[in-house]
C-alpha positions in Angstrom: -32.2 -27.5 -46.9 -28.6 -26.1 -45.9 -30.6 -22.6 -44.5 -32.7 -25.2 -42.3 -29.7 -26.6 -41.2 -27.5 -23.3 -40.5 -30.9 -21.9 -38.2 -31.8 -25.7 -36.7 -27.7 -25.2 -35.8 -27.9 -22.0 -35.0 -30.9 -22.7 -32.4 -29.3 -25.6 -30.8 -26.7 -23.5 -30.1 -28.8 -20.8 -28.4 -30.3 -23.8 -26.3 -26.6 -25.2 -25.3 -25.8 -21.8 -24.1 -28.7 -21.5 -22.5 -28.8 -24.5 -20.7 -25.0 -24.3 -19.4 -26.4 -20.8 -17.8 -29.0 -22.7 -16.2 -26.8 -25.3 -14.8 -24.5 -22.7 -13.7 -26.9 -21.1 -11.4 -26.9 -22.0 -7.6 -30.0 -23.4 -6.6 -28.5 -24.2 -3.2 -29.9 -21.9 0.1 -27.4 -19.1 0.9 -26.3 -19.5 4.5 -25.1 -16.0 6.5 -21.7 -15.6 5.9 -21.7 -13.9 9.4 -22.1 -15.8 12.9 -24.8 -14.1 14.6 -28.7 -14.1 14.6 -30.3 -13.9 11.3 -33.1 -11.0 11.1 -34.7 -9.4 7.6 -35.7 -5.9 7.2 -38.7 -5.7 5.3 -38.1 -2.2 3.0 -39.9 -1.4 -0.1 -41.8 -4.7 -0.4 -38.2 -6.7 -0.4 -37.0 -8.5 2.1 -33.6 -6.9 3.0 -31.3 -10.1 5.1 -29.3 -9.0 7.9 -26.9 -10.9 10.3 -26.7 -8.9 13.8 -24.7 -10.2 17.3 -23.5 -8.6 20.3 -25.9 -7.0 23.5 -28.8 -5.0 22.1 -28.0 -2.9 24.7 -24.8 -2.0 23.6 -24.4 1.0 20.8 -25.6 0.3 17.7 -23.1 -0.4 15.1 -23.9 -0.6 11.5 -21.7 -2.0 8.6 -22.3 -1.6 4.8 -20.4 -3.7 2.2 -19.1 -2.8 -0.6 -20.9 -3.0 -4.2 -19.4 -5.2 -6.6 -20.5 -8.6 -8.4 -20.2 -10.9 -5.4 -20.6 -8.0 -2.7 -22.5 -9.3 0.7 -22.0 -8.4 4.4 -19.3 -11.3 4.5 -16.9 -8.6 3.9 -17.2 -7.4 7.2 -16.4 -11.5 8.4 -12.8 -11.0 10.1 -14.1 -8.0 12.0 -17.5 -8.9 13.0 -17.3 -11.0 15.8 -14.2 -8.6 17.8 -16.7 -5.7 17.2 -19.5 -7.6 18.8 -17.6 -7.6 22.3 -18.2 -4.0 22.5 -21.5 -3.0 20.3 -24.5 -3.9 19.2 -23.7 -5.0 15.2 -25.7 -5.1 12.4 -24.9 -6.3 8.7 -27.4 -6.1 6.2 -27.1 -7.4 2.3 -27.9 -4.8 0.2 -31.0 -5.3 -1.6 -30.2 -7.1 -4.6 -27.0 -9.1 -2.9 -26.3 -11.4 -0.8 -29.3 -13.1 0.9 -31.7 -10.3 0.4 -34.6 -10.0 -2.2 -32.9 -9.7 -6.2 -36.1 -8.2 -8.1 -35.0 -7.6 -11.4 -35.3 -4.3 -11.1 -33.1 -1.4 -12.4 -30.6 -0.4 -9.4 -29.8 2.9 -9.0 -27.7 5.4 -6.2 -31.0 6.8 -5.6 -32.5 3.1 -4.7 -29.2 2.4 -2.3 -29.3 6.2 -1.0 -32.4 5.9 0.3 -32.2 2.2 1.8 -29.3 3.2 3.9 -31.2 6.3 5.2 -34.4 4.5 6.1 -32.2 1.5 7.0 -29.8 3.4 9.4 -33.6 5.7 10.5 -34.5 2.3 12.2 -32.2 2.7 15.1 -31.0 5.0 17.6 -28.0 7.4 16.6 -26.1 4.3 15.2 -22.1 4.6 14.5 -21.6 3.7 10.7 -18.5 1.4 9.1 -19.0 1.7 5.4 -17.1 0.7 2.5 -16.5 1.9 -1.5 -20.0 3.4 -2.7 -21.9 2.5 0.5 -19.5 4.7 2.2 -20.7 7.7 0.1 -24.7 6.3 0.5 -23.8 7.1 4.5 -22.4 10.0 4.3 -25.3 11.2 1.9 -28.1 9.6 4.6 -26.3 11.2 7.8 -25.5 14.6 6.1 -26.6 18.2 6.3 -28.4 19.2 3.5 -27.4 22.5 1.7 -30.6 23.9 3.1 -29.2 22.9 6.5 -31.3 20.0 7.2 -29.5 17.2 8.8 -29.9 13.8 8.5 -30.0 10.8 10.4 -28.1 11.4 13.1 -25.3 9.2 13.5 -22.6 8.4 16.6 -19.9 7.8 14.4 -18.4 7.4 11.0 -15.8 5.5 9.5 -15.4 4.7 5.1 -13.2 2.4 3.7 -11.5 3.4 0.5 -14.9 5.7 0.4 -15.6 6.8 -3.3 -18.8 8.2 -5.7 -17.7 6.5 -8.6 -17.0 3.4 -9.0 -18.4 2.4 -12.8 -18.3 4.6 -16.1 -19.0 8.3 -15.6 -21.8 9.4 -17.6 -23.1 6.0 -16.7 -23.5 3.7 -20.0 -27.3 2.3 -20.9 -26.1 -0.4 -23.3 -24.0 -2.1 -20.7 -26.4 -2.5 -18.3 -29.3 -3.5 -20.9 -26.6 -6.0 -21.8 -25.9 -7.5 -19.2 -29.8 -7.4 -18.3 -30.8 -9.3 -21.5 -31.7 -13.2 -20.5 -29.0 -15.1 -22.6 -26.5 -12.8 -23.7 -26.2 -11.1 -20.4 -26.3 -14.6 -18.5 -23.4 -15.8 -20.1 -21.2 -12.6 -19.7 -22.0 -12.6 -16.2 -21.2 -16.3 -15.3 -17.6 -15.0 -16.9 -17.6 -11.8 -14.7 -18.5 -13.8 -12.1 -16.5 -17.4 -12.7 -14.2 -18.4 -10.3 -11.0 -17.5 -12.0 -12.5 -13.7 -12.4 -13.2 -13.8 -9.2 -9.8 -14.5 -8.0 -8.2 -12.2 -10.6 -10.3 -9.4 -9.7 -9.7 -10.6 -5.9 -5.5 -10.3 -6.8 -5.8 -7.1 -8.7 -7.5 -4.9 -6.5 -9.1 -6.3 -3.6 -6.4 -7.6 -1.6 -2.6 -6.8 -1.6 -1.8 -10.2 -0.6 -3.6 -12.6 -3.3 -4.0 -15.7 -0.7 -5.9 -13.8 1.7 -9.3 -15.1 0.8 -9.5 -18.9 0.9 -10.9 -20.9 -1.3 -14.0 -21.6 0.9 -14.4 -17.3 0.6 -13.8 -17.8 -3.0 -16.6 -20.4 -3.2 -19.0 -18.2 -1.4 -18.5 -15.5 -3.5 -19.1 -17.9 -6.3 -22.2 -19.0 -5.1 -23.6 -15.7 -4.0 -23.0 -14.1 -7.3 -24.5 -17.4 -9.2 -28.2 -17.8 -7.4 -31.2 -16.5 -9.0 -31.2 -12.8 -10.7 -28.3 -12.4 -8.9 -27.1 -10.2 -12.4 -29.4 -7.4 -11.9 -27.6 -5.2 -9.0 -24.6 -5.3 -11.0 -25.6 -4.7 -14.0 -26.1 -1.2 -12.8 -23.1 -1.1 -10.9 -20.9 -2.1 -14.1 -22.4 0.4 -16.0 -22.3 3.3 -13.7 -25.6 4.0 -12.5 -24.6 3.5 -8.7 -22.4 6.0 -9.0 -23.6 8.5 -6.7 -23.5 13.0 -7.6 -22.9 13.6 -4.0 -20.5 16.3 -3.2 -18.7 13.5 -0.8 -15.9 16.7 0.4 -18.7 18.7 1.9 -21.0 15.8 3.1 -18.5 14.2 5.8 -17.3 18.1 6.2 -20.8 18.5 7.4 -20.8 15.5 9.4 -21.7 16.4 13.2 -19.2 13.5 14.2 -15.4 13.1 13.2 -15.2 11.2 10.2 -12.4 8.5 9.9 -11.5 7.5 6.5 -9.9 4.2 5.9 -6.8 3.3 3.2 -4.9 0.7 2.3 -1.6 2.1 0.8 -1.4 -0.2 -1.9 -5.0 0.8 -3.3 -4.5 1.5 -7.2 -8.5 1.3 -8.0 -9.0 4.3 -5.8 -5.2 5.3 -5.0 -4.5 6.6 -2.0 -4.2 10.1 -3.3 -7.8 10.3 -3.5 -7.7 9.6 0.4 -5.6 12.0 1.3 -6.9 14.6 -1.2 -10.7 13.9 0.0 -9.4 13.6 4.2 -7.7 17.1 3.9 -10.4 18.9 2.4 -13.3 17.4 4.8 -11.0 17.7 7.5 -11.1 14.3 8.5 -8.7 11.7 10.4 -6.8 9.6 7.6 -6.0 5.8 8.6 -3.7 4.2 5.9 -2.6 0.6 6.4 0.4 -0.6 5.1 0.4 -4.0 2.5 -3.5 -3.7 1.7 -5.4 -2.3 -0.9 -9.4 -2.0 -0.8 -9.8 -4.0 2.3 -8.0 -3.4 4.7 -10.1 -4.7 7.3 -9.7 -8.4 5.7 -6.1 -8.0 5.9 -5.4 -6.5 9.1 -9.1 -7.0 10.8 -6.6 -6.3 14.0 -6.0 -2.7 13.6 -9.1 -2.1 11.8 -10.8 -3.1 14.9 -8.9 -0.6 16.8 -9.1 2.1 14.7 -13.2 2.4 14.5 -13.0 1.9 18.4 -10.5 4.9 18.8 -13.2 6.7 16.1 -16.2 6.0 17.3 -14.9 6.8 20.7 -13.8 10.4 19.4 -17.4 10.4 18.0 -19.0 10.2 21.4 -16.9 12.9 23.2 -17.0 15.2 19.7 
């Protein structure tokens, strides 16, 4: 009788937990954090969401968010609309964020590599604003190859804080598999992706002024990182397996436009000795901004805006 009791306990906990994942996910529909027309790219049987605004005759510009557990093209939301007056801009969700298709599949570079080639293939010599990894899955799509192949050929190029790594390097099975498994991984991703994580990881590295994102942003990223498989992309990212192996130093060195690298001064995550490190060995222009850390273009969406113009106009007379 007390073992019947201790498992018959032991289950109804399992169902409790279980059912507060459940009521924790967002069954809400996820609106474009973006103002601009709504259009979906339709790539390896997913459909990948995308927000573009500006004339379609302007240059195309593309912009690639960063990867993390509430990561979507709303990261690109102070700048968006100021780059519109003068090009042509695009902002997908990366498959498996945001408002695109979340299969449960197992992300990898590879995956992201060769949607941002094939995604960037689909227009005209587009300039390219990039941030974190995506930065990296770019310059990998735009570069020449060591057999001197080149890629897709771009206008421009500008990375934020670019990097190759951003999770544990050899990358760690048991932490994605973890975080993949239906109850246990549920519940350590509603804490990864809880609102007071958010804002800690927000104040920690994301912003060098903590009360930069509001608390409407705040609920977005909530939401965004609560609807359905939304655990999946970042499982992978957590345990290291969108890090990328590109050689980043000889891929925007082999760039056949200027690169522009972006940094906020107070980055700790990726310091800014990385930025200058990587800038002087690909021979690149170095943009730091003063009081900002991995987003810069949040905090100072300004300048920002300025510097890719003065890039991508260096790009076109390169």
């Amino acid at each position: 009788m007390r073992r019947r009791n201790i498992v018959g306990s032991a289950l109804l906990g399992v169902g409790a937990i279980a059912a507060l994942n459940t009521g924790l996910r967002y069954e809400g529909e996820l609106e474009s954090p973006l103002d601009g027309d709504d259009g979906t790219f339709r790539w390896r049987g997913m459909d990948v969401a995308y927000a573009e605004s500006g004339d379609p005759e302007s240059p195309d510009l593309v912009l690639l968010h960063g990867v993390n557990a509430a990561g979507t093209s709303g990261e690109w939301r102070e700048v968006f609309d100021d780059l519109a007056d003068d090009y042509h801009v695009v902002a997908p969700d990366l498959p498996g964020f945001g408002r695109s298709d979340r299969p449960p599949l197992r992300y990898s570079a590879a995956l992201y590599e060769d949607f941002v080639r094939d995604f960037l293939a689909d227009f005209e010599e587009p300039a390219v604003v990039a941030s974190s990894l995506s930065a990296a899955y770019a310059a990998r799509a735009a570069a020449t190859d060591g057999q001197g192949d080149a890629g897709v050929e771009i206008s421009g190029f500008v990375g934020v804080c670019p990097t190759t790594v951003a999770g544990p390097s050899p990358p760690k099975a048991w932490i994605r598999e973890l975080i993949r498994s239906p109850l246990v991984g549920d519940t350590l991703f509603n804490l990864v992706a809880s609102k007071p994580s958010i804002r800690y990881f927000n104040a920690d590295h994301g912003y060098d002024d903590p009360t930069n994102p509001s608390e409407e942003w705040t609920d977005y990223e909530w939401r965004t990182s609560h609807v359905e498989n939304a655990r999946f992309a970042p499982a992978s990212f957590v345990s290291g397996y969108l890090n990328s192996d590109l050689d980043l130093t000889a891929a925007l060195a082999s760039l056949d436009v200027p690169p522009t690298i972006v940094w906020g001064r107070e980055a700790e995550v990726s310091p800014l000795s990385d930025g200058r490190e990587l800038a002087d060995a690909a021979d690149a222009r170095l943009v730091v901004f003063d009081r900002a850390r991995l987003l810069p273009h949040v905090e100072h969406p300004d300048r920002f805006v300025e510097t890719v113009r003065e890039s991508l106009v260096a790009g076109a007379t390169a």
